[in-house]
C-alpha positions as YAML, in Angstrom:
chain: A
units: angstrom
residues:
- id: 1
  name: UNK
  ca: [9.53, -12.75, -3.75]
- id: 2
  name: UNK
  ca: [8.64, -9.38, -3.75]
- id: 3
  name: UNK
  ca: [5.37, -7.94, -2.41]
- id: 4
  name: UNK
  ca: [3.86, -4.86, -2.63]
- id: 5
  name: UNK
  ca: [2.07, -2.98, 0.47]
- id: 6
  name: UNK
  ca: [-0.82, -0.86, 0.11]
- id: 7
  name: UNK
  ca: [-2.19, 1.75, 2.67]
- id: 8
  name: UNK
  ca: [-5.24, -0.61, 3.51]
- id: 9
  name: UNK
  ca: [-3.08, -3.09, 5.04]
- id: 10
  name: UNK
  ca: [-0.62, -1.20, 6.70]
- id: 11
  name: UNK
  ca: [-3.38, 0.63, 8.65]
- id: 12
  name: UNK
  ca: [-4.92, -2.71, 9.50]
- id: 13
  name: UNK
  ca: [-2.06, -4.12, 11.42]
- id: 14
  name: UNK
  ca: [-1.64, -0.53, 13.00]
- id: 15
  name: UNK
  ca: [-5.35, 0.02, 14.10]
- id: 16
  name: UNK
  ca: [-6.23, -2.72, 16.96]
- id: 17
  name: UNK
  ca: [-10.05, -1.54, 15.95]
- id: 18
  name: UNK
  ca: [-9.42, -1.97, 12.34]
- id: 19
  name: UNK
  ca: [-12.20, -5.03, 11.07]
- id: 20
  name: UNK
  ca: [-9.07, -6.33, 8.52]
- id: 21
  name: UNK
  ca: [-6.49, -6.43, 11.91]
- id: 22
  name: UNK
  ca: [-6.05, -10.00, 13.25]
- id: 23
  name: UNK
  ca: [-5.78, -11.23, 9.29]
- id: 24
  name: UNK
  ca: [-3.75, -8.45, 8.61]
- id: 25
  name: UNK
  ca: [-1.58, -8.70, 12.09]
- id: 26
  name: UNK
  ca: [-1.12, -12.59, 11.08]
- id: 27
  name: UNK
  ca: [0.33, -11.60, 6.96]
- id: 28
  name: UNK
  ca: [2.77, -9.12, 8.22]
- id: 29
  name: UNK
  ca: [4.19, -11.06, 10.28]
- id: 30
  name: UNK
  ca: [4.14, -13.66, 7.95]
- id: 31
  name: UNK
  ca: [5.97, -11.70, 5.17]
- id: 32
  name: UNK
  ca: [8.42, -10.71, 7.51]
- id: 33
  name: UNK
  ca: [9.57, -14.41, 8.52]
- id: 34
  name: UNK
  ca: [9.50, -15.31, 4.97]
- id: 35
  name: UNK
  ca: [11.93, -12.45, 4.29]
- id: 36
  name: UNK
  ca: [9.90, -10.73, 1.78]
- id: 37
  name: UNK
  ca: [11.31, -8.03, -0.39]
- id: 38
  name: UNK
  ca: [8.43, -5.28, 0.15]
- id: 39
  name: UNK
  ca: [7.77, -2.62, -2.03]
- id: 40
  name: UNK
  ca: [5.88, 0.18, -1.67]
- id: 41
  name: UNK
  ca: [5.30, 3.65, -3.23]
- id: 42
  name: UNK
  ca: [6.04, 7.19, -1.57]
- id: 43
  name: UNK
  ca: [2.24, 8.08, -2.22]
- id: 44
  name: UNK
  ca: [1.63, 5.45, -0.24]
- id: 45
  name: UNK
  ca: [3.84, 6.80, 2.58]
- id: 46
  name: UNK
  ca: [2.11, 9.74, 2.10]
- id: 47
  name: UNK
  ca: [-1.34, 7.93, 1.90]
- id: 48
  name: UNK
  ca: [-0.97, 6.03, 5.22]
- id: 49
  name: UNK
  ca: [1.00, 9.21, 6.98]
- id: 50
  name: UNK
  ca: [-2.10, 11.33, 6.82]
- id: 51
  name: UNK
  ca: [-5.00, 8.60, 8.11]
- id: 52
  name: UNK
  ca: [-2.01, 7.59, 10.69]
- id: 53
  name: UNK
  ca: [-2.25, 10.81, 12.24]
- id: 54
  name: UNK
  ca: [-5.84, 12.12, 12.01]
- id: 55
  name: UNK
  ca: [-7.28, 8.66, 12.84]
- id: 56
  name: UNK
  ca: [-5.15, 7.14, 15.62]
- id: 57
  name: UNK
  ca: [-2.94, 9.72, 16.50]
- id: 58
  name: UNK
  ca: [0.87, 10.78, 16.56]
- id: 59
  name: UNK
  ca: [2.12, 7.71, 18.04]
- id: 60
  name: UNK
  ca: [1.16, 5.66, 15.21]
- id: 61
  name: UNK
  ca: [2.74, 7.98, 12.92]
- id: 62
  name: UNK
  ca: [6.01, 7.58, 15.16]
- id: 63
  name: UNK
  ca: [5.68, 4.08, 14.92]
- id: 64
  name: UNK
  ca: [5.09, 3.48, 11.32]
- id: 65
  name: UNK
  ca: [8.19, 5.88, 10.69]
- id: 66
  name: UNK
  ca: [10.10, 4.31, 13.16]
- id: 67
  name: UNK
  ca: [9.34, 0.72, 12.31]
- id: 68
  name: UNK
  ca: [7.79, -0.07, 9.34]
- id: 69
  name: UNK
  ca: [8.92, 2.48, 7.22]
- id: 70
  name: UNK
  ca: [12.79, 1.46, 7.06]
- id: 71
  name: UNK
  ca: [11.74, -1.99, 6.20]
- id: 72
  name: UNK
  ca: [10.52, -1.14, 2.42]
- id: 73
  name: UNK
  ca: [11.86, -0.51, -0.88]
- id: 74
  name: UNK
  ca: [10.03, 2.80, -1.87]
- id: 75
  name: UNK
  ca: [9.77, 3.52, -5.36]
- id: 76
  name: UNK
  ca: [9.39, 7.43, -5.66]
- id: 77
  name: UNK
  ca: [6.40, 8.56, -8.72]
- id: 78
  name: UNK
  ca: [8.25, 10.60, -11.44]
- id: 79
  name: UNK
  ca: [6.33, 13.48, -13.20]
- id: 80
  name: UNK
  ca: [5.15, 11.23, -15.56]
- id: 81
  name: UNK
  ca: [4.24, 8.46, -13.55]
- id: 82
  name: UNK
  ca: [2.18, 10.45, -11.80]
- id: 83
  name: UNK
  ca: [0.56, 12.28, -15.29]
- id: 84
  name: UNK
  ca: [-0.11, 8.51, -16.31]
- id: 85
  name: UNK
  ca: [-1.97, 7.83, -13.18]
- id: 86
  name: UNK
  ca: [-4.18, 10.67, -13.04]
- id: 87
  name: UNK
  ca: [-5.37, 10.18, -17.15]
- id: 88
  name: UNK
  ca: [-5.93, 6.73, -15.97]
- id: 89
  name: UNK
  ca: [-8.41, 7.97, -13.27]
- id: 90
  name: UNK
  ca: [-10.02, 10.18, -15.29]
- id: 91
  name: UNK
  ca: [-10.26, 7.62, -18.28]
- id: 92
  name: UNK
  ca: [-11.81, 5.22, -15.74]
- id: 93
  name: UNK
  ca: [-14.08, 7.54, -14.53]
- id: 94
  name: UNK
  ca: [-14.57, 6.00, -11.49]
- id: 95
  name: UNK
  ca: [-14.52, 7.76, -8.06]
- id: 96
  name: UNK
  ca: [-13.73, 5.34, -5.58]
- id: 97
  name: UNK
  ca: [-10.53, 4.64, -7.83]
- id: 98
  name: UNK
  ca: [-7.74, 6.55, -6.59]
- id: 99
  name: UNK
  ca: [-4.59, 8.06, -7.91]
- id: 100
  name: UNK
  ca: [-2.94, 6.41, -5.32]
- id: 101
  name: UNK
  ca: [-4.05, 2.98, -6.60]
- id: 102
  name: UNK
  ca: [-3.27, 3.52, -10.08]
- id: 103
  name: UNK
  ca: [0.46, 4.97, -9.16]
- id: 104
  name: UNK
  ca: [0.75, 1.64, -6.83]
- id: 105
  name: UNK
  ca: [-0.67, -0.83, -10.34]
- id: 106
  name: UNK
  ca: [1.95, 0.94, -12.50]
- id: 107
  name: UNK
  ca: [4.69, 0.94, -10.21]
- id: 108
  name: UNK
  ca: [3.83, -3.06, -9.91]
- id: 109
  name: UNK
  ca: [3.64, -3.89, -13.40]
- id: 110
  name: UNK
  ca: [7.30, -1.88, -13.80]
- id: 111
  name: UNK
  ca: [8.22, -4.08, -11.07]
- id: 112
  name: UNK
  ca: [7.20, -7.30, -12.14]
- id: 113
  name: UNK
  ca: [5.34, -7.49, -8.76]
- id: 114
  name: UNK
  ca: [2.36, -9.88, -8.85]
- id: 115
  name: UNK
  ca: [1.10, -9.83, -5.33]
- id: 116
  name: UNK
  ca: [-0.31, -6.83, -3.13]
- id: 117
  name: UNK
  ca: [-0.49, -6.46, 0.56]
- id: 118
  name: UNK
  ca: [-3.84, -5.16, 1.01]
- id: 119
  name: UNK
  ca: [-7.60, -5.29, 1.25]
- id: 120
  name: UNK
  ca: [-8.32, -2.73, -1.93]
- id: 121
  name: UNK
  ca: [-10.40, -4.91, -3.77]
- id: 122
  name: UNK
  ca: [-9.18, -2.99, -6.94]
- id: 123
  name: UNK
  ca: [-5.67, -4.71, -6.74]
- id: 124
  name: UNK
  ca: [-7.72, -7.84, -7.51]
- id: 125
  name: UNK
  ca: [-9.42, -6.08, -10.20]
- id: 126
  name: UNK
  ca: [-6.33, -5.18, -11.91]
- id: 127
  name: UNK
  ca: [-5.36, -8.94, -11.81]
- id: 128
  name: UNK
  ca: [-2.79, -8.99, -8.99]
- id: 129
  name: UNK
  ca: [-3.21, -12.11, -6.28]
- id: 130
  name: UNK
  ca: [-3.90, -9.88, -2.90]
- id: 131
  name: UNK
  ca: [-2.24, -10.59, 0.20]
- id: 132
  name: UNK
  ca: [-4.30, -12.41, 2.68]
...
């Protein structure tokens, strides 16, 4: 089964501090016993790159490149992907909903991918099952 993994739960299981860590710690591994396939976008990668670094620091960054990085199928956003995802923002007119998390809803619905990784409350929204 393929899962998709959203910033919100990657930085969990990275940041010890993080309230979503020991559930979060627990999934991942979970997902990797089970053999997941687990798909993410490169605006995540960008995403969790940037509150990697100016949160916890370099060595996080290190490690998520190092380690968790190679283990997921990126999909990388088109031009038009992207154009989709920001009219969607702006159609929705909400703030706290990201470009980010539309990209990631579009690239799992052209995935078939039912399940998210994540504690972004707007997967669930969306209809996807979330992941714990």
């Amino acid at each position: 089964m393929t899962i998709f993994v959203d910033t919100s739960a990657i930085y969990a299981v990275l940041d010890r501090d993080d309230v979503n860590h020991a559930g979060a710690d627990r999934s991942w591994r979970r997902l990797l016993e089970d053999g997941s396939d687990l798909l993410t976008t490169n605006y995540v990668l960008l995403e969790i790159g940037v509150l990697l670094q100016a949160r916890i620091g370099l060595v996080a960054l290190r490690t998520f490149h190092e380690n968790i990085a190679p283990l997921l199928q990126i999909d990388w956003i088109s031009e038009k992907q992207h154009d989709t995802a920001v009219a969607t923002v702006l159609t929705a007119d909400r703030k706290k909903l990201s470009v980010v998390d539309c990209v990631s809803f579009q690239s799992m619905r052209e995935h078939g991918v039912r399940a998210a990784f994540c504690f972004d409350r707007h997967f669930r929204e969306q209809g996807f099952e979330t992941i714990p």
